[in-house]
PASEBA-1860 file (N, C-alpha, C; in nm, 3 decimals):
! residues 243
1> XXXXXXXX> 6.579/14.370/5.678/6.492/14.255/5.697/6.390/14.249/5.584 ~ 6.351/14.128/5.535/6.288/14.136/5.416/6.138/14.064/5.490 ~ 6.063/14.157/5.517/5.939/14.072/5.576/5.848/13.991/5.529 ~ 5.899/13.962/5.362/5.779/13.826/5.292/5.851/13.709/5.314 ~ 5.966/13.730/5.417/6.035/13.554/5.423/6.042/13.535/5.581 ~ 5.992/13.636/5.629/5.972/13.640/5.809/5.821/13.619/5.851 ~ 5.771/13.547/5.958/5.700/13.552/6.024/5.598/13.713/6.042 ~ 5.482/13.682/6.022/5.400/13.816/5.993/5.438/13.915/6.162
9> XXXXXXXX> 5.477/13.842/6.249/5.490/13.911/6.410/5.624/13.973/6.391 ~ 5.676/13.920/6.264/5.853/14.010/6.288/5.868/14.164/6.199 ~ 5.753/14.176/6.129/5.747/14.308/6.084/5.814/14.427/6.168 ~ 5.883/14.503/6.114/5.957/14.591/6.229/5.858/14.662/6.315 ~ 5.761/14.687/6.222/5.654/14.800/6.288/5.523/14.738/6.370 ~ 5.509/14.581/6.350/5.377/14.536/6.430/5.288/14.574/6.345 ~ 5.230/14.581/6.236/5.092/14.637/6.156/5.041/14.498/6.179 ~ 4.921/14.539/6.201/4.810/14.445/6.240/4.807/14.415/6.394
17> XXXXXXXX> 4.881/14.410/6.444/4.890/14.377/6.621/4.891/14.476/6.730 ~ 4.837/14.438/6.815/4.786/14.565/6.938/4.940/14.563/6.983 ~ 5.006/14.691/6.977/5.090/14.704/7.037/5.154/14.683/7.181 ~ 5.251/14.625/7.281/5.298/14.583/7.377/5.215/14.484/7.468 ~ 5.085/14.415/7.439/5.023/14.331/7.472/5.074/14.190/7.426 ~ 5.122/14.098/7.487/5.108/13.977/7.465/5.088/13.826/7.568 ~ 5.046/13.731/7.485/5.000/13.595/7.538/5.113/13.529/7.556 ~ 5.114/13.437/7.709/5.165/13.324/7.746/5.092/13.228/7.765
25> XXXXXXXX> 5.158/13.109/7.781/5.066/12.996/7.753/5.119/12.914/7.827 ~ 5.097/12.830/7.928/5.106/12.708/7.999/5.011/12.603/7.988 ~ 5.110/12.514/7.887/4.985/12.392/7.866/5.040/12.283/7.930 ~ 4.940/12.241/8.016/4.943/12.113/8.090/4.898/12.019/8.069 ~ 4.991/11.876/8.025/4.945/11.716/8.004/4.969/11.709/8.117 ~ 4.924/11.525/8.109/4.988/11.427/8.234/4.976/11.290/8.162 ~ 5.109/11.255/8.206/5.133/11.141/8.156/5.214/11.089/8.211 ~ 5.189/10.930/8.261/5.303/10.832/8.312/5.318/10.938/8.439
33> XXXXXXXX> 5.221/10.937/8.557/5.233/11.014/8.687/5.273/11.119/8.720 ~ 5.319/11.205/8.557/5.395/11.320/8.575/5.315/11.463/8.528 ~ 5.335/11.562/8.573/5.257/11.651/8.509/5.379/11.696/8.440 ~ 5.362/11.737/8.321/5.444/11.798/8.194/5.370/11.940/8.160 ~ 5.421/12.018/8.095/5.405/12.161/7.987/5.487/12.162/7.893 ~ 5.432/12.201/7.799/5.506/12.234/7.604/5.608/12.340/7.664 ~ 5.757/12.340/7.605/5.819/12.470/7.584/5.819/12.428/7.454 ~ 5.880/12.548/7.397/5.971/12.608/7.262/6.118/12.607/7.313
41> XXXXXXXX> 6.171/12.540/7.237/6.299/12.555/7.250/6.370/12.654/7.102 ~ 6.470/12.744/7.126/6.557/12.771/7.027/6.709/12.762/7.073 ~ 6.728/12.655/6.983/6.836/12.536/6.954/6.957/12.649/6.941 ~ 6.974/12.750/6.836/7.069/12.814/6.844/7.108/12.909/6.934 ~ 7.066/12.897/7.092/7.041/12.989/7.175/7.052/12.953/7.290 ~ 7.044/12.788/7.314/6.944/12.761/7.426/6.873/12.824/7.479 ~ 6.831/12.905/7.440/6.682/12.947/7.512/6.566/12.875/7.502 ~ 6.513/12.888/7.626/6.339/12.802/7.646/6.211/12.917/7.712
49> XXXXXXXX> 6.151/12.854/7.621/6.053/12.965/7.627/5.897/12.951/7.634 ~ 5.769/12.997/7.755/5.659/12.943/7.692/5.559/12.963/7.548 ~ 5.491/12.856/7.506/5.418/12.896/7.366/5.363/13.000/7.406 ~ 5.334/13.150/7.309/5.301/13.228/7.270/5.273/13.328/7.183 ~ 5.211/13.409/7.143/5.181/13.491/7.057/5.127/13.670/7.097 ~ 5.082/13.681/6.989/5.015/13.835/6.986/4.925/13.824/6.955 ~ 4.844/13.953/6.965/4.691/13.985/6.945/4.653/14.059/6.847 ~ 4.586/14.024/6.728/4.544/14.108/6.616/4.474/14.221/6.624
57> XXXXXXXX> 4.514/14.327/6.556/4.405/14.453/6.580/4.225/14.449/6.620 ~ 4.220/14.340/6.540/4.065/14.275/6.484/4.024/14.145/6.574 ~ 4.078/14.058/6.707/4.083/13.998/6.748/4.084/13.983/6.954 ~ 3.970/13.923/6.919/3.960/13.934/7.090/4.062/13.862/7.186 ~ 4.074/13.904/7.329/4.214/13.843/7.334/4.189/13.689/7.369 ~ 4.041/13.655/7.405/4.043/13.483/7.451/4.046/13.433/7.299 ~ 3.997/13.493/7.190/3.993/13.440/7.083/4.161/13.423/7.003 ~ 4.254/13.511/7.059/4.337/13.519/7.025/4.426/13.384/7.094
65> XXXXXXXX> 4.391/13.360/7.253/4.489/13.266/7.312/4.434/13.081/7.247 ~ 4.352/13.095/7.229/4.267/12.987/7.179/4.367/12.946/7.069 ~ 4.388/13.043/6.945/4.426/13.034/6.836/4.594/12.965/6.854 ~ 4.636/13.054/6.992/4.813/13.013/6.969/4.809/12.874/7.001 ~ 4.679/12.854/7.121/4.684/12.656/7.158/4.684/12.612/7.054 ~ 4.571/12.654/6.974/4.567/12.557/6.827/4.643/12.551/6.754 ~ 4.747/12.612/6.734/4.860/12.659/6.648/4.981/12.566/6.693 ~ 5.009/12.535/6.841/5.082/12.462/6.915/5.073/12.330/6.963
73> XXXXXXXX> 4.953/12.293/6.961/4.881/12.164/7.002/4.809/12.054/6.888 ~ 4.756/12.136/6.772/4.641/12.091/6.668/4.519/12.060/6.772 ~ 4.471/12.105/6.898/4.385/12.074/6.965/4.276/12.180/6.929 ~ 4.156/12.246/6.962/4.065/12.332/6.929/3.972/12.326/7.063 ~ 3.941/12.204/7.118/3.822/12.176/7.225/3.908/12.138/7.319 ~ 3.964/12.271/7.418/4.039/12.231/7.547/4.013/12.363/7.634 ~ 4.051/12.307/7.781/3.998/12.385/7.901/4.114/12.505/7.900 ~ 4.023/12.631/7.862/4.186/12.716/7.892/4.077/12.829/7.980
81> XXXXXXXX> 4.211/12.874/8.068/4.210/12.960/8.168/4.274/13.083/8.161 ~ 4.256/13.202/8.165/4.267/13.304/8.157/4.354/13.363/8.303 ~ 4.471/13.363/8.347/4.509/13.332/8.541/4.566/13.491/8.600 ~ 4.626/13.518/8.507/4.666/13.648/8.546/4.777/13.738/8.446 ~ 4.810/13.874/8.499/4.824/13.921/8.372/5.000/14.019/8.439 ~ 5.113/14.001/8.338/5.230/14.054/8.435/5.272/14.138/8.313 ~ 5.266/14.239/8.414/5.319/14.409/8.381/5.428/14.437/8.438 ~ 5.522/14.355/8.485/5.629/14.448/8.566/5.748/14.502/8.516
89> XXXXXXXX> 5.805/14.617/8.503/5.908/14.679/8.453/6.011/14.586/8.401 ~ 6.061/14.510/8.548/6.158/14.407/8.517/6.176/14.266/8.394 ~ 6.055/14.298/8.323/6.003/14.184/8.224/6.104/14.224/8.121 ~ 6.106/14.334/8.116/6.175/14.388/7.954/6.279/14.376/7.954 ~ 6.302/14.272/7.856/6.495/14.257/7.807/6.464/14.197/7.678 ~ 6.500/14.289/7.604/6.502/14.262/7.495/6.665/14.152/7.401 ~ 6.701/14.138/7.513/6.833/14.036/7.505/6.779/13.919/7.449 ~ 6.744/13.824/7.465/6.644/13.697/7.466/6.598/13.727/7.296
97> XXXXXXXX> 6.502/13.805/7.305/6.494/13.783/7.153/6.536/13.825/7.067 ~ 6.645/13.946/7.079/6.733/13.959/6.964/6.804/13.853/6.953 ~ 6.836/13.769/7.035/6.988/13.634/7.031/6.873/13.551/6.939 ~ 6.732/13.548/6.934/6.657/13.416/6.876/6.638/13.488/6.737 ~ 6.616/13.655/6.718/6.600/13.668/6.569/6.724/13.673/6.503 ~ 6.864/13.642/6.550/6.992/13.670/6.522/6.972/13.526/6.475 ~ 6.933/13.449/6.569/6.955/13.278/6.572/6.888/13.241/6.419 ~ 6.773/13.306/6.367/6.714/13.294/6.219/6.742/13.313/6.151
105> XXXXXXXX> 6.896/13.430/6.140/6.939/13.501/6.032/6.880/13.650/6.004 ~ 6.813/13.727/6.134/6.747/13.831/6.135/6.803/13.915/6.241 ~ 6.815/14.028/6.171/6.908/14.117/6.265/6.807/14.273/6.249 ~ 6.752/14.253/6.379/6.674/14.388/6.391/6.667/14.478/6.465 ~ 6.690/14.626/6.390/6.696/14.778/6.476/6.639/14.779/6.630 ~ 6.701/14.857/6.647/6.660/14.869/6.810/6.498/14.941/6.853 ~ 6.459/14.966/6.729/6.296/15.008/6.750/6.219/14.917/6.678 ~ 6.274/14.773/6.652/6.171/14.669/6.653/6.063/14.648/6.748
113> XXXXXXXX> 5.967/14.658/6.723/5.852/14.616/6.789/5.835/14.521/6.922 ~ 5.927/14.406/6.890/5.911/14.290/6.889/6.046/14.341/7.066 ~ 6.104/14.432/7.027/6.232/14.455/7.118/6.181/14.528/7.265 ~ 6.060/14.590/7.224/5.982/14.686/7.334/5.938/14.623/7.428 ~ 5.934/14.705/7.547/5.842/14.635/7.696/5.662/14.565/7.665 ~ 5.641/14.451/7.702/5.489/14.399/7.649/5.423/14.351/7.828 ~ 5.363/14.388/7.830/5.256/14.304/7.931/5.237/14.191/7.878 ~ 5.203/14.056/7.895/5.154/13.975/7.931/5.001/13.920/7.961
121> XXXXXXXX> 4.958/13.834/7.950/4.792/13.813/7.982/4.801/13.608/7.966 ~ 4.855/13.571/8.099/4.903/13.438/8.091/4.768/13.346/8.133 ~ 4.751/13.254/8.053/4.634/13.148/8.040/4.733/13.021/8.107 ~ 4.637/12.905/8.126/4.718/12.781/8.147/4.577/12.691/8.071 ~ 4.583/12.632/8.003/4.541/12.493/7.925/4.528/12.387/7.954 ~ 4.438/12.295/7.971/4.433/12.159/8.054/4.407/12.066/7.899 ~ 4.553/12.008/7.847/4.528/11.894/7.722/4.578/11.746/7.725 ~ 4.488/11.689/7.654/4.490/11.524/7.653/4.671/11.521/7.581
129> XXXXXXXX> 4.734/11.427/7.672/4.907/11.429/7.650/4.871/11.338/7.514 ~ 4.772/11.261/7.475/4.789/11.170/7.409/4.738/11.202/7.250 ~ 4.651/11.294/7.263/4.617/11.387/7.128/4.672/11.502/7.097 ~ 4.697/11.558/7.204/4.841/11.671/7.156/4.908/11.680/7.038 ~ 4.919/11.743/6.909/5.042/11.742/6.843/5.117/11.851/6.809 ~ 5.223/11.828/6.902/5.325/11.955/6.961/5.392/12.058/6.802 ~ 5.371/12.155/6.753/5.428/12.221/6.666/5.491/12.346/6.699 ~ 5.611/12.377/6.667/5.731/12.446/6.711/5.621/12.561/6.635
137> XXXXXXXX> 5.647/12.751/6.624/5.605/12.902/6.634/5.745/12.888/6.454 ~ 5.748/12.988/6.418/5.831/13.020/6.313/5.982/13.024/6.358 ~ 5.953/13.079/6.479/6.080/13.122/6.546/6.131/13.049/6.628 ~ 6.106/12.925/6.640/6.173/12.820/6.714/6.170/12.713/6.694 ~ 6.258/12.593/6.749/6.336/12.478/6.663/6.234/12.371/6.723 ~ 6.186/12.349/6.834/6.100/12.255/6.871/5.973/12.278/6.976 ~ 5.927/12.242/6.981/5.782/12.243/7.081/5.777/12.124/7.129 ~ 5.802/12.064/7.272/5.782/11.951/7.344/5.753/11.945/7.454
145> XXXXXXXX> 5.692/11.851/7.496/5.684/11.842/7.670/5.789/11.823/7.780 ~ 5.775/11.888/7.814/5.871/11.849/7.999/5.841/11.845/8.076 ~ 5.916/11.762/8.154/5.836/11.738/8.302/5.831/11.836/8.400 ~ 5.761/11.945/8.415/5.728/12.032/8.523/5.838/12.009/8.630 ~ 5.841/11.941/8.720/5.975/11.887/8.820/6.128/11.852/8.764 ~ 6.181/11.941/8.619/6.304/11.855/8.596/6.304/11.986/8.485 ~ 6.211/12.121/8.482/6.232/12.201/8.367/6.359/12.247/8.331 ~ 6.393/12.351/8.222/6.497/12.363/8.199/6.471/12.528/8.231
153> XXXXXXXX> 6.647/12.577/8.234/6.579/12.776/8.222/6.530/12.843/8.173 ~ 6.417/12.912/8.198/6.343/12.950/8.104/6.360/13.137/8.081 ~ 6.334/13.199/8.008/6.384/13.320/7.941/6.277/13.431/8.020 ~ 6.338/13.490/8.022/6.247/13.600/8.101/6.193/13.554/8.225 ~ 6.047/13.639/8.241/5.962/13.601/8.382/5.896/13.456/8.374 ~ 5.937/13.355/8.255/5.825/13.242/8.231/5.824/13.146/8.316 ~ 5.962/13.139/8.407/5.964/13.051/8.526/5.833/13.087/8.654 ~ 5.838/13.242/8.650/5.740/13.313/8.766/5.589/13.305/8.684
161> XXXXXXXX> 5.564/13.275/8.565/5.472/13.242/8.508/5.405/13.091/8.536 ~ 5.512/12.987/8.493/5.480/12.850/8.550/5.445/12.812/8.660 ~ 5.548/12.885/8.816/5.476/12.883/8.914/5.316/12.959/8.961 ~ 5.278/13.079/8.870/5.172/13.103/8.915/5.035/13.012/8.876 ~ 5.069/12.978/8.752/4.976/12.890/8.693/4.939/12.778/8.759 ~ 5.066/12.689/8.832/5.019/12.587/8.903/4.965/12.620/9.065 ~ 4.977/12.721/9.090/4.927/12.751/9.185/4.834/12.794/9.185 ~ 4.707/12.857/9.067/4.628/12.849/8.996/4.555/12.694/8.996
169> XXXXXXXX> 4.593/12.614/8.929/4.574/12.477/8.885/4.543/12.419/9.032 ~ 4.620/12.440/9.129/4.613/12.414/9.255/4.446/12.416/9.310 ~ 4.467/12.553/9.323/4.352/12.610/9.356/4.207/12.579/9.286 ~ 4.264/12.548/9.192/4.109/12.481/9.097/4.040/12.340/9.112 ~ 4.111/12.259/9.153/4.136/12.155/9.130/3.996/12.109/9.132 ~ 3.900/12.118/9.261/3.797/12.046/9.287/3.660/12.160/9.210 ~ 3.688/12.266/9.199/3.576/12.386/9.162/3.532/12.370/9.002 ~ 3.665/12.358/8.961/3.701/12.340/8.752/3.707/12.175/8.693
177> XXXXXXXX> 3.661/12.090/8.772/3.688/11.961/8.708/3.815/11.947/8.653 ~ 3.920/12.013/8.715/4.050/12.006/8.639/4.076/11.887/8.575 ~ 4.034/11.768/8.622/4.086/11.618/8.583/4.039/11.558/8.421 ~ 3.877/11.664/8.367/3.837/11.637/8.290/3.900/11.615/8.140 ~ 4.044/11.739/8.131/4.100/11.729/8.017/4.276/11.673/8.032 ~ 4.251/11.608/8.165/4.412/11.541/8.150/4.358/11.431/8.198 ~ 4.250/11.380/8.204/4.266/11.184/8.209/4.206/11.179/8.068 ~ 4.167/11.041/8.059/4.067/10.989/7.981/3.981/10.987/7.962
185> XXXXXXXX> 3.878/10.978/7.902/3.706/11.002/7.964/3.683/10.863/8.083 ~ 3.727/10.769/8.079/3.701/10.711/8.181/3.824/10.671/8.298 ~ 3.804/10.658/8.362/3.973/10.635/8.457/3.879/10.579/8.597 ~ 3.998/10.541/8.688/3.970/10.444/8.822/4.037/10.607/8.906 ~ 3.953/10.539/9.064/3.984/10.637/9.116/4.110/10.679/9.158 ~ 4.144/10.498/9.181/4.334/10.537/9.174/4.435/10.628/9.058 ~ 4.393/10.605/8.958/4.397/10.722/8.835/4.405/10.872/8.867 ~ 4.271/10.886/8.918/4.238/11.073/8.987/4.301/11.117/9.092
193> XXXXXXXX> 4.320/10.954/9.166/4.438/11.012/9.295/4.522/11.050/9.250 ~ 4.584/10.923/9.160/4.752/10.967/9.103/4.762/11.126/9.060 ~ 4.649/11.198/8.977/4.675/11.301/8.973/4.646/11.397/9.004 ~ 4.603/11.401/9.128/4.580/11.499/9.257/4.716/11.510/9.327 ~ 4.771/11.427/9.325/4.894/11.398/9.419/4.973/11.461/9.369 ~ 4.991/11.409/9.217/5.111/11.511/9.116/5.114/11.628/9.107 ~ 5.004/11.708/9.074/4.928/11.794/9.077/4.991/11.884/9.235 ~ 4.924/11.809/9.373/4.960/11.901/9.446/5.097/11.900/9.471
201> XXXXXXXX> 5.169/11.779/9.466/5.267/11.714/9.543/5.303/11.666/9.657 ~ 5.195/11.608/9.695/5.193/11.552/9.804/5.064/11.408/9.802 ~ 5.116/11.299/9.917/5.046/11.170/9.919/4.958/11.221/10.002 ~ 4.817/11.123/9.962/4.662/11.152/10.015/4.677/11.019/10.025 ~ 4.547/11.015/10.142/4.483/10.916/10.193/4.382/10.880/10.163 ~ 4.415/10.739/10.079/4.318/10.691/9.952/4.156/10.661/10.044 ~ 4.107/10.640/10.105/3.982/10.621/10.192/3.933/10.766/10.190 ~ 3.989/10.851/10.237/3.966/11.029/10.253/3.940/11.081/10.091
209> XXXXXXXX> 4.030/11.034/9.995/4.043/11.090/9.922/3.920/11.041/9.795 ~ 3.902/10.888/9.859/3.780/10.882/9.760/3.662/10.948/9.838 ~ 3.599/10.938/9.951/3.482/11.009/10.029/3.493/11.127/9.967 ~ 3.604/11.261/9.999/3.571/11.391/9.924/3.560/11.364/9.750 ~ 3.587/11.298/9.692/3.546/11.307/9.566/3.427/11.235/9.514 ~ 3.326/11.124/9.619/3.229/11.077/9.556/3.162/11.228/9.645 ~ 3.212/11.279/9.750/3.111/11.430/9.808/3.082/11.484/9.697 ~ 3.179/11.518/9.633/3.183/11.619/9.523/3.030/11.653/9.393
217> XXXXXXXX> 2.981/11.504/9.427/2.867/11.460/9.311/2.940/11.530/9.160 ~ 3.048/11.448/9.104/3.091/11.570/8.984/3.150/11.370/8.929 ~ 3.163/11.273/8.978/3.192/11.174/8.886/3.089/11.063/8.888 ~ 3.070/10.985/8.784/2.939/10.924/8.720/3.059/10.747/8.739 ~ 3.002/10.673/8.811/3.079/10.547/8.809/2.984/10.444/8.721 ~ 3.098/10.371/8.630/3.106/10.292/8.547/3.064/10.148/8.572 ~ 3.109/10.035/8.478/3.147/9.922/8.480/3.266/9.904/8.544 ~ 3.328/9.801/8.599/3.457/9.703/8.650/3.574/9.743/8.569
225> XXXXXXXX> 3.669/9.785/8.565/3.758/9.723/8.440/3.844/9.620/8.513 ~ 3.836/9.522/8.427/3.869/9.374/8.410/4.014/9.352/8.371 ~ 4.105/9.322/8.513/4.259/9.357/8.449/4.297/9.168/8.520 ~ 4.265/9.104/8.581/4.250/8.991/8.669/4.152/8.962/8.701 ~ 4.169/8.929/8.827/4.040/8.839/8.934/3.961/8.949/8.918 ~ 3.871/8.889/8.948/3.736/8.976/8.985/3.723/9.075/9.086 ~ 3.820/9.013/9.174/3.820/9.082/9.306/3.898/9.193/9.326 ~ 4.006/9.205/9.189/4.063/9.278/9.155/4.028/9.407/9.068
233> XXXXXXXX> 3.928/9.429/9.043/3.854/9.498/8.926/3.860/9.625/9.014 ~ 3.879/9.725/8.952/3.815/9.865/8.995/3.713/9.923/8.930 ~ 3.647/9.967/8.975/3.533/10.062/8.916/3.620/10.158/8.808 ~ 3.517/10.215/8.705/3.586/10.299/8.641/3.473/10.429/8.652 ~ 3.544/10.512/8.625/3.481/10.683/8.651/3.422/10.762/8.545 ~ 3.404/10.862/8.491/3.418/10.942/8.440/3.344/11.114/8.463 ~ 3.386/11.200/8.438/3.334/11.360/8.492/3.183/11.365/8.452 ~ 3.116/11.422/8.503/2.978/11.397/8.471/2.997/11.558/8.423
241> XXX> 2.923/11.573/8.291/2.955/11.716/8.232/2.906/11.826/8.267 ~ 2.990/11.923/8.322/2.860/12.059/8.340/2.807/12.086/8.199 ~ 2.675/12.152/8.288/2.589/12.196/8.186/2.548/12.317/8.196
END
């Protein structure tokens, strides 16, 4: 392997990176009523996989997960969460990514770094679907959204990753302003329903559902937006910012 034409993470030996520690990433848009997350796809493999990285010797690890969003998104100012962290024996198969460094034209010893058992330390990301700009890792052919309800198989534990996260996301919903970095800055309340609903999966009762959220004192109401009649107008919203 010639490592000045590989990715600095494919070094056989890992110099520079904390050994068997690494980041997953679940980033969540919404768009068109759907909640979506970025995979990586590698095309010569089908394998799907979530965005991630490693941790520099010299590098803290929130500073580190920050960096792979930015690396994957071009975003910098987004809600990321830190959710939980998977150690389990059964993680390690190093199958998966020898077929993706084979898939590059890289064929590496069985004491690659990269081949060893890693923990995990999985975040989930709350980003605007509409400023997003999705960029594929060295080692894989695309970075795009999918619709959470329609995913494809994903490689290793990242399926048991996705479900924890949204069950995470779940749980946040009303405590974290979750809504702040997947609407717009302004939206109708039918808007926040729509994505409470998606979100949990299940229909609310729009009367109930606006009372607990003007309870909440966490949204600042607007002007009308003006789509018809007058009578037709909804109020528009937006998160009133913690401080």
């Amino acid at each position: 392997m010639n490592d000045q034409l590989i990715p600095e993470e494919s070094r056989s030996d890992g110099a520079g990176f904390l050994p068997g520690l690494a980041i997953d990433c679940v980033i969540f848009g919404f768009h068109d009523n759907q909640l979506k997350i970025l995979l990586l796809e590698y095309r010569n493999t089908s394998l799907f996989a979530l965005p991630g990285g490693f941790i520099r010797a010299g590098e803290n690890v929130n500073d580190a997960s920050r960096r792979v969003l930015a690396e994957r998104t071009g975003l910098h100012d987004i809600y990321l969460e830190q959710f939980y962290t998977f150690g389990d024996l059964n993680r390690h198969d190093p199958t998966p990514l020898r077929a993706i460094m084979a898939g590059k034209g890289l064929e590496p010893m069985d004491s690659h770094w990269l081949l060893g058992r890693f923990v995990t330390v999985g975040y989930y990301a709350l980003v605007d679907f509409t400023k997003a700009v999705p960029v594929p890792d060295l080692l894989s052919d695309s970075c795009t959204w999918y619709d959470l309800a329609a995913l494809p198989t994903l490689m290793l534990d990242h399926q048991t990753i996705v479900l924890k996260a949204l069950d995470t996301l779940r749980a946040d919903l009303d405590r974290k302003l979750i809504g702040f970095n997947l609407l717009p800055e302004s939206f109708t309340m039918n808007d926040l329903q729509s994505l409470y609903e998606t979100i949990l999966g299940q229909s609310l009762h729009r009367s109930s559902f606006q009372r607990k959220m003007l309870s909440l004192s966490i949204l600042e109401r607007l002007d009308k937006q003006y789509r018809g009649g007058a009578h037709k107008a909804p109020y528009l919203y937006r998160f009133i910012s913690e401080k």
